[in-house]
N, C-alpha and C positions, 0 to 999 in steps of 0.2 A: 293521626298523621305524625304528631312529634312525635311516639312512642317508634311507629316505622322508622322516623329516621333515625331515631337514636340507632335503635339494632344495625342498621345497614350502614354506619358510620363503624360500630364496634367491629362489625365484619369485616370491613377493609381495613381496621386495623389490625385485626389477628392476621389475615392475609399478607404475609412479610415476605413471602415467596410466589415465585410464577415461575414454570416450566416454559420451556421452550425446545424447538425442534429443532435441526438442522436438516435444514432443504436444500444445500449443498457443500459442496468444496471448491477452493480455488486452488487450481494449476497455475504458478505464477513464474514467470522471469525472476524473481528472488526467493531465492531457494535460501536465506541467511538472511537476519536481521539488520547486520551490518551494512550502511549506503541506502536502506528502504527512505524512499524520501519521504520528508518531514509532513507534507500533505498530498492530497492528490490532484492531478492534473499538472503538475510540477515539470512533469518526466513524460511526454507526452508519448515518445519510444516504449513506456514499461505497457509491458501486456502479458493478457493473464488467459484462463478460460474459467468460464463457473461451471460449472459440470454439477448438472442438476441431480438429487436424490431422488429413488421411486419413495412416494408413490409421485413426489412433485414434479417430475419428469416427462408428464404429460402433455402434448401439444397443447391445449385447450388453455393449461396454465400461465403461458406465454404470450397467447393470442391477443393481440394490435401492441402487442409492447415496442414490437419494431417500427412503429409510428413514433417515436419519443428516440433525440439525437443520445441520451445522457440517462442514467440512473441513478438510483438510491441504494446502498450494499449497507447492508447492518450485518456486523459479524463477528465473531470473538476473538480476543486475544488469545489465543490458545496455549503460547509459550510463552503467555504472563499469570496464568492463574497460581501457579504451584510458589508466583513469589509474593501471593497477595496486592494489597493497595496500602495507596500510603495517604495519608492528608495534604502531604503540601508535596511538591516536588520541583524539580529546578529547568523548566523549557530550553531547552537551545536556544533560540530567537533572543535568551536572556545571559548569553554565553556562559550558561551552566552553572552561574554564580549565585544568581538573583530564587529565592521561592517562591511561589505562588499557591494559592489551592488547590486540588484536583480537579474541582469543578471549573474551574478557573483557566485550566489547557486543555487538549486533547492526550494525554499521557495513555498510556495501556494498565498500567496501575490503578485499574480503577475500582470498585466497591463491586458492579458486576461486570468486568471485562468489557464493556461492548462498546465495536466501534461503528464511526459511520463515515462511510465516502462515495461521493456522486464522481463517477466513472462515466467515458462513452464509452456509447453501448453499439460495438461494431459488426457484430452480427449474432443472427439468432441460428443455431443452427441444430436441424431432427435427420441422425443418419444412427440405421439398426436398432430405432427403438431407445433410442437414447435423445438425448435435450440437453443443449450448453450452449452460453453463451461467450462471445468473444469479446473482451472488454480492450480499453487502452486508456494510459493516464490512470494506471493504478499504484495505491500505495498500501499492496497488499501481501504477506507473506504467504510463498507456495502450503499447501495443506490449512490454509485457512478456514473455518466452518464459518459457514452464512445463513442466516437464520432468516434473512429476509431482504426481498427486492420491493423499490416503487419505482415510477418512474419518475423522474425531476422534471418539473412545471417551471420555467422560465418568469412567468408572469407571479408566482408569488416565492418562486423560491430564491427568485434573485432578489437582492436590496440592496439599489444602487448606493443610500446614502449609510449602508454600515460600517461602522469602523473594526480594524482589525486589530487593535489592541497593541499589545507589544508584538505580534505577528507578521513581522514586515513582509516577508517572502520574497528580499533581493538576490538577487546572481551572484554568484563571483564575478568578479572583473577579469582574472586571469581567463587567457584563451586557453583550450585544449589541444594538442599537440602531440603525437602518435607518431612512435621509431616504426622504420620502415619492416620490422618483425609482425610487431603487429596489427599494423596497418594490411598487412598481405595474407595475416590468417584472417582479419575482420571480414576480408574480399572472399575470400575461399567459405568461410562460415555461413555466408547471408548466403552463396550459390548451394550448398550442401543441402540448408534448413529451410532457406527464407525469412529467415530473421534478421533484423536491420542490425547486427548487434555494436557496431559504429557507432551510428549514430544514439544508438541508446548508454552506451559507455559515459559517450562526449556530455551527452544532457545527463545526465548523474552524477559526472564530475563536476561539471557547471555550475550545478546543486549546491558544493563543498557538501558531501555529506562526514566531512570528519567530525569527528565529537569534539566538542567545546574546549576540555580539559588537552585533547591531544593540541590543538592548534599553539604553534608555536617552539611543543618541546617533540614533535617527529616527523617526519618527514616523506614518511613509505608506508605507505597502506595496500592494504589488496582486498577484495569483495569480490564474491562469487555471484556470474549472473546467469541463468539458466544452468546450462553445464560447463563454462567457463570460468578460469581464475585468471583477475587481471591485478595483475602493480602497476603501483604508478604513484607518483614523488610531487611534490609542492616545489618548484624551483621560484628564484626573484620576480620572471616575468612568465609562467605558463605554471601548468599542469602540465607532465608526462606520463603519458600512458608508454609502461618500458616492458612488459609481457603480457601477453593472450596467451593460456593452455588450457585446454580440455581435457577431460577428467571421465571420467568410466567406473564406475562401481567406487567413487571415495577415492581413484590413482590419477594421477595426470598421466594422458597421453599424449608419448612422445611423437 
């Protein structure tokens, strides 16, 4: 019996790799890295679709998921492998000064890329042989690869008495505040699509997703949300949101 374990200890250690598959893609409201918020559930406007892979495409593979309000998305950082991982890195929450270890935040730098975020899960939907789900409260980049779902169990996934660390997760205090420009293409937008995309603007700015280092020395950002480019400025007492334009093949349309 020792002699077994010893080999089946050596084995998992030579075993230094595991394969994995992707069983789908996300369609996401952020199409750029830039503003994706810090975690999920944040942004309760961002929404996504997972558009399942054959052969996982299967009604059967789905089946009572839609019994469960929330989910589990394991999935890669796709536009961070080519820059590797680092040991320590510097969290936002820590205003980009302070390091910690990688084990230690959720960074995308990580040893094997992968992330994980519990999403609702707003509908399940089987149309021409195809299978996807409609997510909200994501903090997922469009063409993201998912390599796996569960569903999230309330009763052991919650823990009321955990602490968050240096992880605060406060608002800006500034209000949101939208020039009559783009306030009447936000209107015109959500009739054309059905996308709320107001109110998804308003809670992302909300967010402050500006980086750490900018705060302080600029003052105009812009981030791309589906097929929109929006600006918009830090003033004393608000945020302005000061243009909406839509975009076509990489052009803004006039």
């Amino acid at each position: 019996m020792g002699d077994r374990q010893q080999r089946m200890e050596e084995g998992q250690l030579r075993q230094s790799e595991f394969g994995v598959r992707v069983i789908g893609v996300i369609r996401s409201c952020f199409t750029e890295k830039f503003g994706i918020p810090r975690q999920p559930g944040m942004v309760r406007a961002a929404t996504a679709r997972l558009e399942l892979l054959p052969p996982f495409n299967r009604e059967e593979m789905v089946r009572g998921l839609t019994q469960f309000s929330h989910i589990w998305i394991h999935f890669v950082f796709h536009e961070t492998v080519v820059e590797g991982w680092k040991p320590t890195v510097r969290p936002p929450w820590l205003g980009g000064r302070k390091r910690v270890g990688v084990f230690a935040s959720r960074s995308p730098h990580r040893p094997n890329h992968l992330g994980l975020s519990v999403v609702r899960l707003d509908a399940v939907v089987h149309r021409e042989g195809k299978t996807w789900l409609e997510l909200s409260g994501i903090d997922l980049l469009d063409g993201t690869p998912v390599i796996d779902i569960k569903p999230y169990i309330p009763y052991s996934d919650c823990i009321a008495e955990a602490s968050g660390g240096y992880a605060h997760g406060r608002q800006a205090e500034l209000p949101v505040v939208f020039d009559a420009g783009p306030a009447e293409f936000c209107s015109r937008y959500r009739e054309e699509t059905g996308r709320d995309i107001l109110l998804l603007i308003e809670e992302m700015i909300q967010h402050d997703p500006r980086p750490a280092s900018q705060k302080g020395s600029k003052n105009r950002f812009g981030m791309l949300l589906w097929d929109v480019n929006i600006r918009w400025s830090v003033e004393p007492d608000c945020f302005r949101v000061e243009e909406c334009r839509q975009i076509a093949d990489g052009n803004l349309v006039s």
